[in-house]
N, C-alpha and C positions, 0 to 999 in steps of 0.2 A: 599260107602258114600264119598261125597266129601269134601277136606279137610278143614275145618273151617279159614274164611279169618284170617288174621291178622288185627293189629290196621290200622296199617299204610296201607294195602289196602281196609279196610271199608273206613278211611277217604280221599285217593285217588279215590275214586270209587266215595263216596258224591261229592269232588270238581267238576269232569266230568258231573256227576247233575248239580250243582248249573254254569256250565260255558255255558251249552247249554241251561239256563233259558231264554226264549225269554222276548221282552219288555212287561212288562202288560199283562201279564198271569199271572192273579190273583189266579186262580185254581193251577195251577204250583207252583207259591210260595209259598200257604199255605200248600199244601202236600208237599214240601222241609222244608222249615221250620221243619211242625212238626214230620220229619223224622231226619231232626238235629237233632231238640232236643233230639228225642229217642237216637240216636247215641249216645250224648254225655251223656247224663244220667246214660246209660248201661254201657259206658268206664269209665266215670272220677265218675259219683254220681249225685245224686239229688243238693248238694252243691256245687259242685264246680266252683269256676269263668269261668269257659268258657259257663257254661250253662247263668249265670249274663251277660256276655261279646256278648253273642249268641242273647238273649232275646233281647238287646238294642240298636241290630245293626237295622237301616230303610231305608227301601226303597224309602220312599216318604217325599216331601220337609217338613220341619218344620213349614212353612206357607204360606200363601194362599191370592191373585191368584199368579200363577207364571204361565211361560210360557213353551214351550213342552218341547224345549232342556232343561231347568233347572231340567224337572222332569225325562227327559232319562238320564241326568247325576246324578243326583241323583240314581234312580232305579241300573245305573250298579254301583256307588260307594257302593250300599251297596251289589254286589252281590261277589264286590273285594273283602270289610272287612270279608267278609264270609269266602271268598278262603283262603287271611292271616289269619285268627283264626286258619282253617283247617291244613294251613303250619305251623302254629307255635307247635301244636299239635302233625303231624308226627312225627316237630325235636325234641320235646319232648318224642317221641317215639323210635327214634334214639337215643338220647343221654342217659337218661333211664332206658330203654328197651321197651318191649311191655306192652301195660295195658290188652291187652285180657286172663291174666292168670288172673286176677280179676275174683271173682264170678258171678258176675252180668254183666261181659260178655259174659263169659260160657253159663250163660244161654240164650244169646241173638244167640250165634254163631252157638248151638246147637241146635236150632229148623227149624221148618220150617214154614216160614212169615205167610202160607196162613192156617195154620192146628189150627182146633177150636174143643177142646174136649166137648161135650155133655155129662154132666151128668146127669141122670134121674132116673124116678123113674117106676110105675106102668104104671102110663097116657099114652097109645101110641099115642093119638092124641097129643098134645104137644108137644111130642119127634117129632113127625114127619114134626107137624110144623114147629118147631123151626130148624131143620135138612135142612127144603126145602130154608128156609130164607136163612140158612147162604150162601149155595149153591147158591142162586140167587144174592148174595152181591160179587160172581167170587171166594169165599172160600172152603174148603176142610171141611165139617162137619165128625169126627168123635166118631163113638156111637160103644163101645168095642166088644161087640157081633157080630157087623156084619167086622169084620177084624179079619183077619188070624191069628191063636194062632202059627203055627209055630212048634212046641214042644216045647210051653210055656206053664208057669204055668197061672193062672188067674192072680196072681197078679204081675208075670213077664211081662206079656203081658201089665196088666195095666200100669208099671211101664213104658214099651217101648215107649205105645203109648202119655202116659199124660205129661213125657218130653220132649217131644217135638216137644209139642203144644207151641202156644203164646198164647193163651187167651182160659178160659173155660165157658160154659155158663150152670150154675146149676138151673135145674129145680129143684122145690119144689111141689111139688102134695100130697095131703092128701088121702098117704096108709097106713098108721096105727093107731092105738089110744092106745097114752101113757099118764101117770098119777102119780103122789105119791103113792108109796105102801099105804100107811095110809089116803089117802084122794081119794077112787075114783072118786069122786064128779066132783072133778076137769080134769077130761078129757078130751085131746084134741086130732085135727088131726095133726100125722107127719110123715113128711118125712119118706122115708126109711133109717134105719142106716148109711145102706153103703152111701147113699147118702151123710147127717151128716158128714161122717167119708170123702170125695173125695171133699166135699167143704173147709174143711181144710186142707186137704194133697194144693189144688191149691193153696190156700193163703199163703201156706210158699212155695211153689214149684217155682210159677211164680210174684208172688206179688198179693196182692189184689186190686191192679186197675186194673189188668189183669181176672179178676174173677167178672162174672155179674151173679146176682141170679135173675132168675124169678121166681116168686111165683105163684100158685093158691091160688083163695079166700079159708078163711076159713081154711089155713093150718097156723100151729103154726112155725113163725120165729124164729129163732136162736140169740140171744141177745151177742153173744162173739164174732164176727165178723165184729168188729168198721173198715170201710173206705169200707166196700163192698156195691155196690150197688145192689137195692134191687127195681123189677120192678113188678109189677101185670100185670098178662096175662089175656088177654082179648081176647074175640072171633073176636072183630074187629080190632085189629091189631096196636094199639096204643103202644103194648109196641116192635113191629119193628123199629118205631126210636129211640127210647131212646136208644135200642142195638146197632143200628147203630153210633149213638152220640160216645158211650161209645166205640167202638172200632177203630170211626175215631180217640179219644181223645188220643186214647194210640200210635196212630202211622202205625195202617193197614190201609192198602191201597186195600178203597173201596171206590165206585162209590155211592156216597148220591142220586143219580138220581135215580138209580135201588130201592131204597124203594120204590118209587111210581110208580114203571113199575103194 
């Protein structure tokens, strides 16, 4: 395995990005951008000034018309304030130490960008749908059963694979029907347990904006699960982009064009 970067060359490795940004590639800067910001999120926090410092840095003149040089001078001063945040950062890392012994680096340094774990239920057609998407989005779907146990346990094996993933995508499919002891009246369709039981372990494992549930009609949602999003699967394919949204949002690096291939 190879060895997890440091602070200081995740954010050497950014500046080299952010130096070879051509003029007006607008595609370009919004996937740097929102690759900063995961950066800095995962090292320093959700609060901290450089992600405030980061957000308010612009590329484009303040007002309007202005002329070409003004806006190429513009676009590269903001692509400098970038660089200096980034240096000021390192020497913060330098003088310090390193931030990637932080939690919430660990978990970033330890995965792997492209690997999406599938949690599922009974439904093979879903699972497999959902499995073919992620794979055409240039990602790595994996579904536990079909990767090598090793001389692992079940839930060693799940432990190996679900860490180190970045993003998990929980299906809900109605295979069972649970109730009140005292009221069976009230019966509905749910998930499988272990399911239940793997959309929780990912919300404390990776965070819950890392964590998208798609549902089938008809099966009964989970109500303790505040910031997860929650999509309805449809045979025509509507909820491919909202997945797609939801994992350009967090910072992987997918081609929005390939939805509509």
């Amino acid at each position: 395995m190879n060895k997890p970067k440091t602070t200081k060359e995740l954010l050497e490795d950014f500046k080299s990005q952010m130096n070879s940004l051509a003029y007006r590639d607008e595609t370009a800067l919004d996937k740097t951008r929102r690759k900063g910001k995961m950066l800095i999120s995962n090292i320093y926090g959700d609060k901290s000034d450089y992600i405030e410092d980061f957000n308010n840095i612009s590329f484009y003149p303040s007002f309007a018309p202005t002329d070409e040089i003004y806006k190429h001078e513009r676009w590269e001063q903001g692509k400098s304030q970038i660089i200096n945040l980034m240096n000021t950062m390192i020497e913060e890392s330098d003088l310090f130490g390193d931030k990637s012994g932080n939690s919430q680096t660990k978990k970033l340094l330890g995965k792997d960008s492209k690997k999406i774990f599938i949690v599922h239920g009974h439904d093979e057609s879903i699972k497999t749908s959902v499995a073919r998407f992620v794979e055409k989005l240039g990602l790595n779907a994996i579904i536990l059963h079909e990767q090598a146990s090793k001389g692992k346990t079940i839930i060693e094996k799940f432990e190996e694979q679900a860490l180190s993933s970045v993003f998990s995508i929980v299906v809900l499919t109605p295979d069972d029907i649970g109730y009140p002891k005292n009221n069976n009246e009230l019966s509905g369709y749910r998930a499988r347990q272990n399911v239940i039981f793997e959309l929780g372990f990912f919300c404390g494992a990776i965070g819950r904006k890392n964590v998208f549930v798609l549902y089938k009609e008809g099966v009964e949602i989970p109500n303790d699960y505040l910031g997860v999003v929650y999509t309805q699967y449809d045979a025509a394919g509507a909820w491919q982009l909202n997945l797609a949204k939801e994992m350009k949002q967090v910072g992987l690096d997918i081609d929005m064009n390939k939805v509509f291939e």
